[in-house]
DOBA-920379 format. One record per residue (C-alpha): x, y, z. Coordinates in steps of 0.1 Angstrom, whole numbers, padded with zeros to 4 digits, always signed. Layout:
<sites>
XYZ ...
</sites>
This chain:
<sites>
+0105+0203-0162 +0114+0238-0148 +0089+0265-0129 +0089+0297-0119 +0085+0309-0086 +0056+0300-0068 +0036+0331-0061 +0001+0325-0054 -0016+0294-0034 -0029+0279-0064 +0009+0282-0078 +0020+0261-0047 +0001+0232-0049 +0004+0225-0085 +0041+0224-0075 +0029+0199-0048 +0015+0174-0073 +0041+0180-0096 +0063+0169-0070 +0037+0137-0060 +0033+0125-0098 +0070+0129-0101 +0077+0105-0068 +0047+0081-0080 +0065+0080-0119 +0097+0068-0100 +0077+0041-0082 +0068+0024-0112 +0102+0024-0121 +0120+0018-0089 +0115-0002-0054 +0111+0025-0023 +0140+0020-0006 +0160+0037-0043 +0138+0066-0043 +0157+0096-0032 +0153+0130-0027 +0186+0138-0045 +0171+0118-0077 +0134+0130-0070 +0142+0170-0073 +0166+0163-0102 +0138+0151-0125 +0111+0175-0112 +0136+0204-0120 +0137+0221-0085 +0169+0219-0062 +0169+0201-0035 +0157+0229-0006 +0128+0239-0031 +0114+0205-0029 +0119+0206+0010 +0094+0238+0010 +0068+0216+0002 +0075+0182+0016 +0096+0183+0047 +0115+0149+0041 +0117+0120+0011 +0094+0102+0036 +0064+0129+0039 +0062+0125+0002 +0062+0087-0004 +0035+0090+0032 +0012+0114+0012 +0016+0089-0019 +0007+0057+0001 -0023+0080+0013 -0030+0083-0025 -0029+0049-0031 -0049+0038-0008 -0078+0055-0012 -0080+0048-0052 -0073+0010-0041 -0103+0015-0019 -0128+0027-0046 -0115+0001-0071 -0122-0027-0041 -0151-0017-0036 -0163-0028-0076 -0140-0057-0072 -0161-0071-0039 -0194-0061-0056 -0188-0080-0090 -0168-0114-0073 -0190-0118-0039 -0219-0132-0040 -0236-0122-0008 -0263-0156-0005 -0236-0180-0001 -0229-0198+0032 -0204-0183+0049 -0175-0197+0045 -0174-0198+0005 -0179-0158+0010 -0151-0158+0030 -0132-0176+0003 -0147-0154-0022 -0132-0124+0002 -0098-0132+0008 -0095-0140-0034 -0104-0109-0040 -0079-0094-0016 -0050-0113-0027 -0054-0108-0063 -0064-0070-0063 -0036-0064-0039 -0007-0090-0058 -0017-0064-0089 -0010-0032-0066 +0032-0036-0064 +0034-0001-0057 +0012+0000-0029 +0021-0028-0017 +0060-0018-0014 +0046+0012+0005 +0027-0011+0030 +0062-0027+0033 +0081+0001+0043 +0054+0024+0066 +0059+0013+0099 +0100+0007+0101 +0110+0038+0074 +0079+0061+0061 +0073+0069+0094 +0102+0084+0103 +0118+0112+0099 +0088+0128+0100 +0075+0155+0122 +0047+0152+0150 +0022+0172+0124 +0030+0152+0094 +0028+0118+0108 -0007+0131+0130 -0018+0142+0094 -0012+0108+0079 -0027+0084+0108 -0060+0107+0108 -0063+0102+0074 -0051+0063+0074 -0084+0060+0101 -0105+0070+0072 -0092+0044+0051 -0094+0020+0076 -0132+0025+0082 -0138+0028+0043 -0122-0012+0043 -0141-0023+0076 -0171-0010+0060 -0165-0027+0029 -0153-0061+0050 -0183-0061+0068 -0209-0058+0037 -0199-0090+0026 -0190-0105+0056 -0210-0093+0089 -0204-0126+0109 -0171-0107+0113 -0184-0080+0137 -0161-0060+0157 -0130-0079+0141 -0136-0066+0109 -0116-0037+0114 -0085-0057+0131 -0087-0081+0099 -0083-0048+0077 -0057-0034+0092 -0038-0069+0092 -0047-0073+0054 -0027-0044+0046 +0001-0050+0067 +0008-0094+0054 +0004-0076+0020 +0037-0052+0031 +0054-0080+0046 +0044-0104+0022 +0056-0082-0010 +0091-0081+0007 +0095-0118+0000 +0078-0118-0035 +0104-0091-0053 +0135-0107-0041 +0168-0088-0051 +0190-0099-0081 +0214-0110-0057 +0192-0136-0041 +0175-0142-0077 +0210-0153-0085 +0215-0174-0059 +0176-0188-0063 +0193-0197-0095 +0223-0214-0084 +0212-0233-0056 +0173-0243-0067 +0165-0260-0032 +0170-0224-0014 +0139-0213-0039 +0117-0225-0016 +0118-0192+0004 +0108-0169-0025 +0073-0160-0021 +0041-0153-0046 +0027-0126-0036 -0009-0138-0045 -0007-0172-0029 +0011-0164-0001 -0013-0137+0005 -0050-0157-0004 -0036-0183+0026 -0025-0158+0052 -0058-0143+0047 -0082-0176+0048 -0062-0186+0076 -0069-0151+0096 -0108-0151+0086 -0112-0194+0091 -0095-0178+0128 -0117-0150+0132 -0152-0163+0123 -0175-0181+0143 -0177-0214+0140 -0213-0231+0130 
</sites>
């Protein structure tokens, strides 16, 4: 992929999602943590300082990615809750109804969740004051768009609905961590079978964190 100089506005950000489809092809390949700047303007065919004209660091792009990611999750969710809840049921069977949902459409999303994984201790930082402003503004969107979503299906929730949102998204980073273990510790998984025991599904793992958090949350009859 080469380009010319960009000249006009309309020029620059077609650059931009070059440079965003590029990092997001890389992800499907490749966990976070390999994804460098170095290897990112290589196959979008700019040098290195090019790329920085638009994104100011490797982290700014993967932020503006999870940003992406998010809100297509969000929209997809939203079909997913509507089409597996049914809101009649007692309570508690919606809640079970919920935190399936969750665990399944989020065990499918590797990506995103990999980018949940690595927000809080690497994506945001090396990032400027603007850039990481930018991103939070937008990420209290997203977090309304879930709480609204949570709250549809289960409004006994009230004003922890948004706390169990946010804490969705970040077992679902954590979580993912211990799921995709490396081939080192695959190896040694191998080897030594009794030490499988702290490998991780993502989905399982995930559906119990988040019965456990809403059984916590919800008042009890």
């Amino acid at each position: 992929m080469t380009f010319q100089r960009a000249r006009t506005e309309e020029q620059r950000e077609i650059r931009r999602r070059a440079i965003l489809d590029m990092a997001s092809a890389m992800l499907d390949e490749m966990p976070v943590a390999a994804v460098t700047l170095n290897e990112l303007s290589r196959r979008v065919g700019l040098a290195k300082p090019n790329v920085l004209r638009y994104f100011e660091s490797r982290e700014a792009v993967l932020l503006e990615l999870l940003d992406r990611f998010l809100r297509e999750w969000l929209t997809e969710l939203a079909d997913e809750l509507a089409a597996g809840v049914d809101e009649n049921l007692p309570m508690a069977e919606r809640a079970a109804a919920v935190a399936d949902i969750l665990s399944r459409s989020l065990s499918s999303r590797v990506v995103l969740c990999d980018l949940f994984g690595a927000q809080g201790g690497v994506l945001e930082h090396n990032v400027s004051v603007e850039v990481v402003a930018r991103y939070k503004r937008a990420s209290l969107e997203r977090l309304a768009a879930m709480t609204a979503l949570i709250q549809n299906y289960l409004p006994e929730l009230g004003e922890h609905a948004t706390q169990f949102s946010l804490q969705t998204m970040v077992m679902a980073g954590a979580l993912s961590a211990y799921s995709t273990p490396p081939p080192s510790l695959q190896a040694a998984y191998q080897a030594e079978p009794d030490l499988a025991r702290f490998h991780m599904e993502l989905k399982d793992s995930l559906k119990l964190a988040l019965t456990a958090t809403l059984l916590g949350v919800l008042p009890r009859r």
